[in-house]
DORO-495107 format. One record per residue (C-alpha): residue in one letter; chain; x, y, z. Coordinates in pm, whole numbers, plus 50000, padded with zeros to 5 digits. Each point is the difference from the previous one (the first is absolute). Last residue first. Layout:
# residues N
<rec r="a" c="A" u="X" v="Y" w="Z"/>
...
# end
This chain:
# residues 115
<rec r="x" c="A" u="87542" v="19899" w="46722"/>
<rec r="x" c="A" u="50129" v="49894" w="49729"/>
<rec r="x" c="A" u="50325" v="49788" w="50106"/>
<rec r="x" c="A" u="49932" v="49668" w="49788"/>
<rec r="x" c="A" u="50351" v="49919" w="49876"/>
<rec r="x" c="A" u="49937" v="49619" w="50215"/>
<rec r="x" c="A" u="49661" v="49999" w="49927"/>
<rec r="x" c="A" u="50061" v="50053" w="49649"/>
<rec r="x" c="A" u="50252" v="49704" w="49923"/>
<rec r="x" c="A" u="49893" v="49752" w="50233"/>
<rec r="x" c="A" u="49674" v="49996" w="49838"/>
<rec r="x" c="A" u="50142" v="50020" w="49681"/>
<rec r="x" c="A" u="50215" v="49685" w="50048"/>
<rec r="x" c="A" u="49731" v="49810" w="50181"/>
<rec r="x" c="A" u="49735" v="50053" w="49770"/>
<rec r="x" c="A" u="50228" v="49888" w="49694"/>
<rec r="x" c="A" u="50250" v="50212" w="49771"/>
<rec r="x" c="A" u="50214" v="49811" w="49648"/>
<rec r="x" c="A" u="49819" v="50288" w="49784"/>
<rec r="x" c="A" u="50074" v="50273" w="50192"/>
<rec r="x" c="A" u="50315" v="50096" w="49854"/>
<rec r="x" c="A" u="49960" v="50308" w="49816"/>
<rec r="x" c="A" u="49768" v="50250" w="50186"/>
<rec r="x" c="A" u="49636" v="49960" w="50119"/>
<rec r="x" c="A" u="49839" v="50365" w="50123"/>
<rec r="x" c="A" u="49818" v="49942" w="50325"/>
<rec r="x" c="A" u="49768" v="50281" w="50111"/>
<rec r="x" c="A" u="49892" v="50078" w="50326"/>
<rec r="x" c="A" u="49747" v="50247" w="50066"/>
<rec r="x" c="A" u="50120" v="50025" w="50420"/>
<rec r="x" c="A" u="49732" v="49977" w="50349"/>
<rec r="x" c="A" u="50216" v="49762" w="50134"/>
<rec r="x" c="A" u="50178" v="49777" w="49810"/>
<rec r="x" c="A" u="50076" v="49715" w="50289"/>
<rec r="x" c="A" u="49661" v="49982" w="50075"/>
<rec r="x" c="A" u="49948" v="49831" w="49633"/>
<rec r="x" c="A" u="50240" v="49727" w="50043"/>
<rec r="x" c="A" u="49777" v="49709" w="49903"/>
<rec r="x" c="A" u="49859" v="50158" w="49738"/>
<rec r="x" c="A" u="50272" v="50205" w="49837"/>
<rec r="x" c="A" u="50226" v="49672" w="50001"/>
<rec r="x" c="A" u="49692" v="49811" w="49802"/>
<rec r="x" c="A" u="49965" v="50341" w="49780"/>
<rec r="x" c="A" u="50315" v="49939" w="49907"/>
<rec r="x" c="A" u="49996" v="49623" w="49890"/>
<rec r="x" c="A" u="49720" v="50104" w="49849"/>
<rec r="x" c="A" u="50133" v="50209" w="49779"/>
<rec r="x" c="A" u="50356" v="49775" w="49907"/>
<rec r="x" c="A" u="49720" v="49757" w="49883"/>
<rec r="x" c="A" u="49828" v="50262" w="49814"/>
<rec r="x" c="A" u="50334" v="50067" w="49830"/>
<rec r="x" c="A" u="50079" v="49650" w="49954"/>
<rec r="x" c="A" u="49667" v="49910" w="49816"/>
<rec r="x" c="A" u="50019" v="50341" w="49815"/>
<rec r="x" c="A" u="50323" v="49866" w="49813"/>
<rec r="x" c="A" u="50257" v="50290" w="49887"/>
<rec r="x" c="A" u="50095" v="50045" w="50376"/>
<rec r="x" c="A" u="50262" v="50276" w="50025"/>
<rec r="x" c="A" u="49891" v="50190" w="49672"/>
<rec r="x" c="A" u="49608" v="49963" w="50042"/>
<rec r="x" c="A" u="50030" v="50168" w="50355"/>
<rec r="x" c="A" u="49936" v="49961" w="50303"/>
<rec r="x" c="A" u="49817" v="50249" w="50208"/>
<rec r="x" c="A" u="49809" v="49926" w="50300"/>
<rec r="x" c="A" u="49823" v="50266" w="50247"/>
<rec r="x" c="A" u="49893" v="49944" w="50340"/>
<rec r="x" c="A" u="49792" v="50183" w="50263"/>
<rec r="x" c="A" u="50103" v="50051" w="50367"/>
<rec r="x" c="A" u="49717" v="50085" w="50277"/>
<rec r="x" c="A" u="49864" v="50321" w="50150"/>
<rec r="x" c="A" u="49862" v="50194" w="49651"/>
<rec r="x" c="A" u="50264" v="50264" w="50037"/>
<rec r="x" c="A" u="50251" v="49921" w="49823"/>
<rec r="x" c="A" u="50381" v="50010" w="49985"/>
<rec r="x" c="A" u="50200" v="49905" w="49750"/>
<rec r="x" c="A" u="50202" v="49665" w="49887"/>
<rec r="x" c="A" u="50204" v="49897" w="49678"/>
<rec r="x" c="A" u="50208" v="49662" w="50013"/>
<rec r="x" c="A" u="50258" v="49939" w="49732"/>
<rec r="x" c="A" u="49990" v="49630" w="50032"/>
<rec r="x" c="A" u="50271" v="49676" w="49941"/>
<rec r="x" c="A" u="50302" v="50130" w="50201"/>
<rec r="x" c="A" u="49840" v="50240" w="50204"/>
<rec r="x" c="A" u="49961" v="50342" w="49915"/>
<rec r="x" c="A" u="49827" v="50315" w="50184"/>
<rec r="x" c="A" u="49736" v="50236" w="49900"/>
<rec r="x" c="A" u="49809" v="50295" w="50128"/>
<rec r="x" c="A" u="49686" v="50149" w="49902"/>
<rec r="x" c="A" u="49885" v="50299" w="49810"/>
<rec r="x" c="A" u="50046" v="49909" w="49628"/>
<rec r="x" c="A" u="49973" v="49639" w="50009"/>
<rec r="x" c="A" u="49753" v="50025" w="50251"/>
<rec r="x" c="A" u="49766" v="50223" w="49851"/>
<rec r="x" c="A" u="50062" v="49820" w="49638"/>
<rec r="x" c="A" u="49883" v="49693" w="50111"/>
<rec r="x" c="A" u="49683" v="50151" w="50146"/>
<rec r="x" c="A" u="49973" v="50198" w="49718"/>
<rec r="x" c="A" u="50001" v="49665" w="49790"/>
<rec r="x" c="A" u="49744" v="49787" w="50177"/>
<rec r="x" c="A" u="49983" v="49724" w="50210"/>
<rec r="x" c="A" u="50195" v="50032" w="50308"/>
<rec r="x" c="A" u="49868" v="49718" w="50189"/>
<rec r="x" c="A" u="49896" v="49933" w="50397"/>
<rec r="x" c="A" u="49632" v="50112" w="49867"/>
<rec r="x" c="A" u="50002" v="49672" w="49826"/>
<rec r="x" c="A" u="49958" v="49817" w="50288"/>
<rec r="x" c="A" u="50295" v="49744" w="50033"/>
<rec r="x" c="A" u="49901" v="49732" w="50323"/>
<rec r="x" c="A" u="50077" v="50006" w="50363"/>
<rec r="x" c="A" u="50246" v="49746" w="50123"/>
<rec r="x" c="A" u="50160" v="50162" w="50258"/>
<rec r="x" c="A" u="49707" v="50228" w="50104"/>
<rec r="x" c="A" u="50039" v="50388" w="49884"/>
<rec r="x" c="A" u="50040" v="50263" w="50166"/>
<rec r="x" c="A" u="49931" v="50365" w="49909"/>
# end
């Protein structure tokens, strides 16, 4: 599927629900980068979907964790070609509290090898 370059988020572009999660968790594969453990799989639907998870222990304030969200789904947005047809799932690690757009941008698209 392709997407314009400044196409919006539809919500079918989201991993929502646990077994969804837990499919590519469990069947994927993963890489690091310095700030993300970054979970991807396969699918079948033609175009990439994306799954967040930070949690309560790296961010203990929800305004920074959805911040550090869309921040993520900004990068998703505008690079969505670049994913494929991939579940992707970004697990936050330590550190990622001093990140901005550019930073993460630069940071996955540079690792980004999925297809």
């Amino acid at each position: 599927m392709t997407f314009p370059p400044n196409s919006n988020f539809p919500r079918k572009l989201t991993i929502r629900k646990s077994p969804e999660f837990k499919e590519v968790f469990k069947r994927g594969k993963n890489f690091r980068t310095k700030y993300f453990k970054i979970y991807y799989k396969k699918n079948s639907l033609g175009f990439p979907r994306l799954g967040i998870v930070i949690g309560k222990n790296i961010f203990a304030s929800a305004v920074k964790r959805n911040l550090l969200k869309r921040l993520l789904r900004e990068t998703f947005r505008k690079n969505k070609n670049k994913f494929g047809s991939n579940d992707v799932v970004f697990l936050s690690i330590e550190g990622t509290e001093l990140l901005n757009y550019k930073i993460i941008e630069q940071e996955i698209i540079n690792k980004l090898s999925l297809n």
